[in-house]
C-alpha positions in Angstrom: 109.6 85.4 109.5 113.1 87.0 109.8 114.5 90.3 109.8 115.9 90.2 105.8 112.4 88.6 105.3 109.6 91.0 107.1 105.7 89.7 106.6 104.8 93.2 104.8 107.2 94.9 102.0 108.4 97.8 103.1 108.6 99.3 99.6 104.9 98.6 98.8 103.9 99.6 102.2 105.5 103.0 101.3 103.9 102.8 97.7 100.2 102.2 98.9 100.7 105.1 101.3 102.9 107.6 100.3 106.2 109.2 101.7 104.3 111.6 103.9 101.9 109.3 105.3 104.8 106.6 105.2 107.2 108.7 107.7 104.0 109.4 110.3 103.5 105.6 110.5 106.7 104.9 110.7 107.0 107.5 113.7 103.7 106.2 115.3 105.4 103.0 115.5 108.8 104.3 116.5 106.6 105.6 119.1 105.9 103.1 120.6 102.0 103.5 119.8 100.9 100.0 118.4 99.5 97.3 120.5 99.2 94.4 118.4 96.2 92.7 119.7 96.2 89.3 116.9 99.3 88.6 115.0 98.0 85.6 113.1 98.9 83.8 109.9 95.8 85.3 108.4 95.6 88.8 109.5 97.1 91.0 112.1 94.7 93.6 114.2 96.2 96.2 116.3 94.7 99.1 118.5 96.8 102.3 117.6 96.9 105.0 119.7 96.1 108.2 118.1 93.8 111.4 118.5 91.5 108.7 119.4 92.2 104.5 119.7 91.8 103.1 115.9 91.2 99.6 115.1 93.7 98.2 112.5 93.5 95.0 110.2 96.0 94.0 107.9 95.5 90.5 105.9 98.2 89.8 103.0 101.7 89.6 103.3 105.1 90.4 101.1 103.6 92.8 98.3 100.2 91.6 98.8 98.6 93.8 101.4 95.1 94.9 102.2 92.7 95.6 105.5 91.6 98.7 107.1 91.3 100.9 109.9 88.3 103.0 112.0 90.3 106.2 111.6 88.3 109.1 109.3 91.7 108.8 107.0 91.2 105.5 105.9 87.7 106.3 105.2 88.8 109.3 103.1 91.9 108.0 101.4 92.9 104.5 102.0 95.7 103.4 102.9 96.7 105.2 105.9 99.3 105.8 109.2 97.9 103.6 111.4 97.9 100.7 109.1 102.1 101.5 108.0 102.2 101.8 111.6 100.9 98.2 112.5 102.6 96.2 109.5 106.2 97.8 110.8 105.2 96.4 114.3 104.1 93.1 112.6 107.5 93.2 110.9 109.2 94.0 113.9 107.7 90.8 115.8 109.7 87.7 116.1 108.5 85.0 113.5 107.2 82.7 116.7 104.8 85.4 117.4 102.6 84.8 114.1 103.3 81.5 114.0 102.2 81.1 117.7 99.3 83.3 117.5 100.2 85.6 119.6 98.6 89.1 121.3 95.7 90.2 123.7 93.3 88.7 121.7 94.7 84.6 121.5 95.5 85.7 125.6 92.3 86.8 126.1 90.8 83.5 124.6 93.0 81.1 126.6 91.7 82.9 129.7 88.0 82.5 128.8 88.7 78.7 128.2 89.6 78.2 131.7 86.0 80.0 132.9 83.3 78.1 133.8 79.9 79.0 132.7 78.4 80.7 135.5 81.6 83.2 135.6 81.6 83.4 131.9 77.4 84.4 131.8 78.6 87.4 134.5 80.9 88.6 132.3 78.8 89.1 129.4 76.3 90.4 131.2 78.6 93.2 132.8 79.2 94.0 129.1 76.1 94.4 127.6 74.9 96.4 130.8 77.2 99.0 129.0 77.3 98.4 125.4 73.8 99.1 123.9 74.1 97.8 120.5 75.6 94.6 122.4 72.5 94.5 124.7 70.1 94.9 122.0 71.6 91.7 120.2 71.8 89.6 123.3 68.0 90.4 124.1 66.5 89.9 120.8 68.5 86.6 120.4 66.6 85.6 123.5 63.6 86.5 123.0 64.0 84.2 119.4 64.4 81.2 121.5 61.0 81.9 123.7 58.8 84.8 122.2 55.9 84.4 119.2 56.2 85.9 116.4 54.1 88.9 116.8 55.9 89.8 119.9 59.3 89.0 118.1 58.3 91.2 115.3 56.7 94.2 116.9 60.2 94.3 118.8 62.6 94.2 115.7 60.6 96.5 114.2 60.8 98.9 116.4 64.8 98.1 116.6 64.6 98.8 112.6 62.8 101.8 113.0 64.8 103.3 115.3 68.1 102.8 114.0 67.0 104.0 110.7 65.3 106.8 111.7 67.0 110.4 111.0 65.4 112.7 113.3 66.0 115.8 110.4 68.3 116.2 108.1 71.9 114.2 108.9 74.9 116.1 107.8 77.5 114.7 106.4 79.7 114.2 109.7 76.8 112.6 111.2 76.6 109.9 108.5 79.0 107.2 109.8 77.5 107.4 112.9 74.3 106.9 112.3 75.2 104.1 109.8 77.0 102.1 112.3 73.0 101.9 114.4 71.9 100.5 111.5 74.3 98.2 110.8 73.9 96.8 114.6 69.8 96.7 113.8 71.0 94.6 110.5 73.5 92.8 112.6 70.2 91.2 114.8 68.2 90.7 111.6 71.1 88.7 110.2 71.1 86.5 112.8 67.4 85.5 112.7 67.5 85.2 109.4 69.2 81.1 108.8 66.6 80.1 111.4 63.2 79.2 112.0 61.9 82.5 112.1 63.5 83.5 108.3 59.8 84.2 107.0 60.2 87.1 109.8 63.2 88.4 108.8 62.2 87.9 105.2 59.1 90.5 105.9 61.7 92.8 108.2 64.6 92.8 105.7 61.8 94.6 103.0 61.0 97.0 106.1 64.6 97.9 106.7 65.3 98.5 103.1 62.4 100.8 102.7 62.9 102.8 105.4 66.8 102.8 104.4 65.6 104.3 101.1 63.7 107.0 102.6 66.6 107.9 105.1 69.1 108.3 102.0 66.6 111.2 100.6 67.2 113.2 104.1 71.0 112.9 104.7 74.5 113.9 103.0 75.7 110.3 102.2 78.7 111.4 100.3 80.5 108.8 101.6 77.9 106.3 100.1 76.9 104.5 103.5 73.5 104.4 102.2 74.1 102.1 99.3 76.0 99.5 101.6 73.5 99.3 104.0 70.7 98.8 101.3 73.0 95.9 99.4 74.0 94.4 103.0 69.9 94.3 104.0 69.3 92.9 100.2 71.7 89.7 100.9 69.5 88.8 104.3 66.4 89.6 102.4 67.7 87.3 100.1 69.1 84.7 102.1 66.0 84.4 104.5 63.8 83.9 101.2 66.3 81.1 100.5 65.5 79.7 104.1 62.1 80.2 104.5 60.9 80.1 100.8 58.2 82.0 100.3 54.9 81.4 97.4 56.5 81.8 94.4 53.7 84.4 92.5 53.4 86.1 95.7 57.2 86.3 95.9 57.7 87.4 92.2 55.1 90.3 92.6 56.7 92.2 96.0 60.1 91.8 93.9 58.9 92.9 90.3 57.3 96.0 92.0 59.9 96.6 94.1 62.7 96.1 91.0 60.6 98.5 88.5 58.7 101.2 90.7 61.2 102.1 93.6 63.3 105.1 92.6 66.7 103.2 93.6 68.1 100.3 92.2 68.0 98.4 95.3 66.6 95.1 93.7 68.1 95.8 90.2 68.5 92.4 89.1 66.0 90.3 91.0 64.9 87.9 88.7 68.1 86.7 88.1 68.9 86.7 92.0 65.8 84.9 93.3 65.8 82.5 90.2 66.3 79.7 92.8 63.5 80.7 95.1 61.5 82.1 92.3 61.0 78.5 90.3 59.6 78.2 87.5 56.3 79.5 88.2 57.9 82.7 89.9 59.7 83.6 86.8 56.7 83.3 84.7 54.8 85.8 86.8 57.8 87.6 86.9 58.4 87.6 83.3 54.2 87.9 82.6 54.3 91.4 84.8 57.6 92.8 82.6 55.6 91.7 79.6 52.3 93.5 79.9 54.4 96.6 81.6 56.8 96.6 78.2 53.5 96.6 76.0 51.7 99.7 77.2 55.1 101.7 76.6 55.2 103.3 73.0 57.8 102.8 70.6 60.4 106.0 70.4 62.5 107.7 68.2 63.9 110.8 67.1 60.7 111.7 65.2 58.7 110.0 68.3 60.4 111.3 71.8 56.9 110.7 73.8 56.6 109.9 77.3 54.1 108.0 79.3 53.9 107.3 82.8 55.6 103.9 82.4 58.8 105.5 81.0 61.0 105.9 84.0 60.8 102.1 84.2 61.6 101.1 80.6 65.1 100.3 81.4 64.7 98.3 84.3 61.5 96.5 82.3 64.3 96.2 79.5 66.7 94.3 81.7 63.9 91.8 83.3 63.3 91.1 79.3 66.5 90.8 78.4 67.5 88.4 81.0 64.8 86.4 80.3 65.6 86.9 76.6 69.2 86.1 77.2 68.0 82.9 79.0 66.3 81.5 76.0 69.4 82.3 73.4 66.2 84.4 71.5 69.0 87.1 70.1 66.0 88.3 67.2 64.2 89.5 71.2 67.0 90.6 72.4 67.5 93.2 69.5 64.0 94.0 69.4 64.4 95.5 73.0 66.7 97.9 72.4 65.2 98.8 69.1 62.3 100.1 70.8 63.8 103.1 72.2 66.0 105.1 69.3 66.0 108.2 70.5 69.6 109.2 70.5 73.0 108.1 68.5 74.1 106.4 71.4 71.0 104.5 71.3 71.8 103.3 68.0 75.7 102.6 69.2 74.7 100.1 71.4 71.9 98.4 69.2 74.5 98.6 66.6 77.6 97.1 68.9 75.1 94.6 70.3 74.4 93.4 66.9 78.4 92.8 66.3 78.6 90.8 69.9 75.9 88.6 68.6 78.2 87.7 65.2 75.5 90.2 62.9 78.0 92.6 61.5 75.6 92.9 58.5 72.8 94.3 60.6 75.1 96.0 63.0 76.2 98.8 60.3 72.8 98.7 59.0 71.8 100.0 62.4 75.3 102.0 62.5 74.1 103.7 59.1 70.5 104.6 60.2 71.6 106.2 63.4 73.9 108.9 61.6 71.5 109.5 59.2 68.6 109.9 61.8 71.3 112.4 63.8 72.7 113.9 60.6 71.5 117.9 61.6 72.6 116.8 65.0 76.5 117.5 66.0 78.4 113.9 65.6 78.3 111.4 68.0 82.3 110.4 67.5 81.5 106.9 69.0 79.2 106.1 66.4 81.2 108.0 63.8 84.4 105.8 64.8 82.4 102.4 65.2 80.6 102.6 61.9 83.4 103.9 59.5 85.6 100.4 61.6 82.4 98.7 60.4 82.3 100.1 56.6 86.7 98.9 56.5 85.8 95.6 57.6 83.2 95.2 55.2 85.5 96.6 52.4 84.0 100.1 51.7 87.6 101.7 52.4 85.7 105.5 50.0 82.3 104.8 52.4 84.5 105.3 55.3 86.9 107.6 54.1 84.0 109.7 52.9 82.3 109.6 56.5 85.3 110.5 58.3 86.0 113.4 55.7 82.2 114.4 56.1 82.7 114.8 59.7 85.5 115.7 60.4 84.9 119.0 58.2 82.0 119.6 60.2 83.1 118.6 63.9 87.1 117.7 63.9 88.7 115.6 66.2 92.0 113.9 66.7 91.0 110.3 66.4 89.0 111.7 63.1 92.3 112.7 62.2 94.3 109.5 63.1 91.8 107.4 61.3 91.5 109.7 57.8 95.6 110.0 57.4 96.1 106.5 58.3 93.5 105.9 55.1 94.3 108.9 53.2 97.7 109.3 53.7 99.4 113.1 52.7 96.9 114.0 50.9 94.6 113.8 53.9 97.1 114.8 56.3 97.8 118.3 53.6 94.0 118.8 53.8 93.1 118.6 57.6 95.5 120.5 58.5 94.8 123.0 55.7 91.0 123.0 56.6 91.9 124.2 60.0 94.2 126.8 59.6 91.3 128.0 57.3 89.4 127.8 60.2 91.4 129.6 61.9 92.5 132.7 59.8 88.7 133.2 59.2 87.3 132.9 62.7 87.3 135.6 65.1 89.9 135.9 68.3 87.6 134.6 70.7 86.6 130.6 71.1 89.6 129.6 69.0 91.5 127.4 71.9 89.7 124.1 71.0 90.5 124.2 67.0 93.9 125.8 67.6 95.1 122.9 69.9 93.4 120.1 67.6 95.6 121.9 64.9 98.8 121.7 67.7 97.7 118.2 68.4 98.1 117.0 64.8 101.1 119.1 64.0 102.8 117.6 66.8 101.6 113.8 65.8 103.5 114.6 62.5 106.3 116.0 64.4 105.9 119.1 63.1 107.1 121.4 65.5 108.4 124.1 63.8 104.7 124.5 62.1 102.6 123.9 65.5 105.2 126.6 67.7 103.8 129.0 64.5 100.1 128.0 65.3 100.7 128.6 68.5 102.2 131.6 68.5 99.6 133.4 66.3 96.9 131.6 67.7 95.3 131.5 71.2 96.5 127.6 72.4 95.8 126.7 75.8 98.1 126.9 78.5 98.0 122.8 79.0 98.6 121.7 74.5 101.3 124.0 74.9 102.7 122.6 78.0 102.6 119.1 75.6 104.6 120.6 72.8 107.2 122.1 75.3 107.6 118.5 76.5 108.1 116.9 73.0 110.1 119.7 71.2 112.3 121.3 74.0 115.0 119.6 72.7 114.9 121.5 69.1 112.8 124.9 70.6 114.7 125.6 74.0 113.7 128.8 74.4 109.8 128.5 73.4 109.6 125.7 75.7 111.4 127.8 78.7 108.8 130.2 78.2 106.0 127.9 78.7 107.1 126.0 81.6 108.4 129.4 83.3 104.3 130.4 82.8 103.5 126.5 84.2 105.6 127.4 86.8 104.1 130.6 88.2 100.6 129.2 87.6 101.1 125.7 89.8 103.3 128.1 92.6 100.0 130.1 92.4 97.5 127.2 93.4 99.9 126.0 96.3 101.0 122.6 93.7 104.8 123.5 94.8 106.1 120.1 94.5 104.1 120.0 90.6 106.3 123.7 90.5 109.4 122.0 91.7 109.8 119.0 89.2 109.1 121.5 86.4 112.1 123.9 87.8 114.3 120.8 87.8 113.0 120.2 84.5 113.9 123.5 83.0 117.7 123.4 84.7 118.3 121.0 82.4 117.9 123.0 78.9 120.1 126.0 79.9 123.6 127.2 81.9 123.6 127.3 85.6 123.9 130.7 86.2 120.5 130.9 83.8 119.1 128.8 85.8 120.2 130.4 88.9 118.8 133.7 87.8 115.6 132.3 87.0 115.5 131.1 90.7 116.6 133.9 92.2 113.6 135.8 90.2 110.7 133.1 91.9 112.1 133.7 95.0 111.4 137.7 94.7 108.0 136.8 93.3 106.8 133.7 95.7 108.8 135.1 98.4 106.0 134.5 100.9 105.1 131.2 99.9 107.2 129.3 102.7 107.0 125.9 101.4 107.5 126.8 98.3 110.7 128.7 99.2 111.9 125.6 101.3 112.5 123.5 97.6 113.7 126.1 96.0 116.6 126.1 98.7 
């Protein structure tokens, strides 16, 4: 590595982080506040000094960069100081120093070499006298080599239990923290789990993720720590089963009821999963207990919306069936699933785009068809609406899907409607959409007009007809935001309307504290008239934002 050719771009470093977040790094590292403690060919880890001491990683190099850090930033937003900070002192190293493996880490591994045993045992032992989480993993590894299993058990279990356990309710700033116990009690699970005692861990993953599952009800997981944990304990429950491979039917029962009754989709998928440890016999069961589940549920449609007590299962019992549907290429099953629960025109879509995957166009718009006529008193489902007049083109019914569109788009209009009826109907089309809104329009009263006044704008700017959509938008009520979009594509023809709407964009962003979103529209505007309009304009925000101090800074 050489100076013209640094391990990290600089100009994706500042990309991935910003210019603000950028400058701090480049100031921690100015600093002096980076201790590179591994400069490797595959990653570089640095402590960086800070509020508190952060742990950096950074693996990639040139434009290819990725890792992360302990600091609450990096947790929130990514790509932060700390890390800018460590790949500038990474690019600041001599190309030796990678290549050499060099930092406290590679010196701290050359001194332990040269230990012996005895000196080595002392050293670890001085640790773990004052690292819990490290003590608990050294002693339960012990006791693996030389306790039974009962005793092994009862004392994992109660590592489990009190890692997971909340002791009221965790607010949100608590959450990492008590994640990280859990993750040690998981890291001592792990490690029993590829060994002779993986029927153990087998029976302690299920306990972990269980009481995992009940912690997540009693918390503020915004941050979605909960979910990791549960997939993290899932791959040792699933790599001890591998290991220690459990009866099959015994196996396929704790999973099925685990898959289809737990309120979280912790096991979402199981059959597939386990398959392996499962065999043949466990997929049988597996598929036996989906089988006689799926039966007791009633059929339902828009005429038959009933419930049972099976129904907050049917789409995971779906899934198991469909897997095992998909597994036998049986397409005829695989469509009789999802016809069993109509209740909705998105129901129908994805019967009806399922159908079209599967090469059965025929039947797709069959399906397509029923749904809009089953939802016809209902307000359009545009997806369907969209997918079945594609459908009717393809199959050569150009006046079926002209008709749809023109069907709903007088009673729901949208813009795609719009695209798809002038693109078959041409002017005439295009003369009557627009004519049927203006209708609208004149006819409706003054309030709840924004939505069909900027579809009008919309479509009047699509046919570049500016003059025509300023009009709507002067007599209408258009929202703040369509009108922003016609400033942008007419200013150069309708100077003065389009001043008038960024001026009000202006004072509304200055107003929420989005200065710099403000600023770029001032430049913006400088553009379409004379400076000294321009300068009066600016000397005007400065008597109205006067005390906004940031703001005042880019006006200059």
């Amino acid at each position: 590595m050489t100076k013209d050719r640094p391990r990290f771009d600089v100009a994706t470093l500042r990309e991935l982080a910003g210019d603000k977040v950028y400058a701090r790094g480049e100031a921690y590292h100015r600093d002096g506040m980076v201790e590179i403690l591994a400069h490797e060919p595959a990653r570089v880890l640095a402590q960086v000094a800070g509020t508190e001491d952060y742990r950096t990683e950074l693996t990639g190099r040139g434009k290819n960069i990725d890792g992360a850090c302990s600091c609450p930033a990096f947790e929130d937003r990514g790509f932060c100081k700390h890390m800018v900070a460590t790949a500038l002192a990474a690019n600041a190293a001599s190309s030796d120093a990678q290549a050499q493996g060099t930092g406290a880490i590679p010196r701290i591994r050359s001194y332990l070499k040269a230990k012996d045993a005895h000196t080595l045992i002392e050293l670890v032992m001085q640790v773990a006298e004052r690292d819990p989480a490290f003590f608990r993993k050294l002693d339960v590894a012990a006791a693996a080599m030389s306790e039974d299993d009962a005793t092994l058990e009862a004392r994992l279990s109660k590592a489990i239990d009190n890692a997971t356990r909340t002791r009221g309710f965790v607010e949100y700033r608590q959450a990492r923290t008590w994640a990280a116990g859990v993750h040690a009690a998981l890291d001592i699970l792990d490690d029993v789990a590829s060994g002779a005692r993986a029927r153990l861990a087998l029976k302690l993953a299920g306990r972990a993720i269980d009481r995992i599952e009940q912690a997540a009800g009693n918390m503020d997981d915004s941050d979605g720590y909960c979910g990791e944990l549960l997939h993290r304990a899932c791959e040792i429950h699933l790599a001890a089963a591998h290991v220690a491979r459990p009866e099959p039917v015994a196996l396929a029962r704790n999973l099925f009821a685990r898959e289809v009754e737990r309120s979280y989709d912790t096991f979402s998928g199981a059959a597939s999963l386990y398959r392996d440890v499962l065999g043949e016999s466990g997929l049988a069961e597996y598929r036996r207990l989906a089988n006689e589940a799926w039966k007791k549920l009633p059929s339902r449609s828009p005429r038959n919306r009933a419930y049972d007590e099976f129904s907050g299962a049917a789409g995971r019992l779906k899934d198991i069936l469909d897997f095992f549907a998909e597994r036998d290429g049986d397409v005829a099953a695989r469509i009789a699933l999802r016809a069993k629960d109509l209740t909705s025109a998105w129901s129908y879509l994805q019967l009806a785009e399922f159908c079209l995957s599967a090469g059965l166009a025929e039947d797709a718009l069959r399906w397509a068809e029923e749904g809009l006529w089953m939802f016809e008193d209902d307000r359009p489902d545009e997806r369907l609406v969209l997918f079945t007049a594609d459908l009717l083109l393809k199959s050569r019914r150009k006046s079926d899907a002209k008709a749809l569109l023109q069907g709903i788009f007088e009673k729901a209009p949208s813009f795609e409607q719009y695209v798809r009826l002038e693109k078959l109907g041409g002017k005439a089309a295009r003369e009557q959409a627009i004519g049927l809104l203006k209708g609208r329009l004149e006819g409706s009263a003054s309030t709840g007009q924004h939505q069909l006044t900027d579809l009008l704008i919309r479509i009047l700017m699509h046919e570049k007809m500016f003059d025509s959509a300023w009009a709507a938008a002067g007599k209408h009520k258009a929202s703040l935001g369509v009108r922003e979009e016609l400033a942008r594509v007419s200013e150069a023809t309708h100077r003065c309307e389009s001043l008038g709407v960024y001026g009000e964009c202006v004072d509304r962003l200055a107003d929420a504290g989005k200065y710099e979103e403000a600023m770029q529209l001032v430049v913006r505007m400088s553009k379409l008239r004379s400076r000294t309009e321009h300068a009066g304009y600016v000397m005007a925000l400065k008597e109205r934002f006067g005390r906004k101090r940031n703001f005042m800074k880019l006006l200059g």
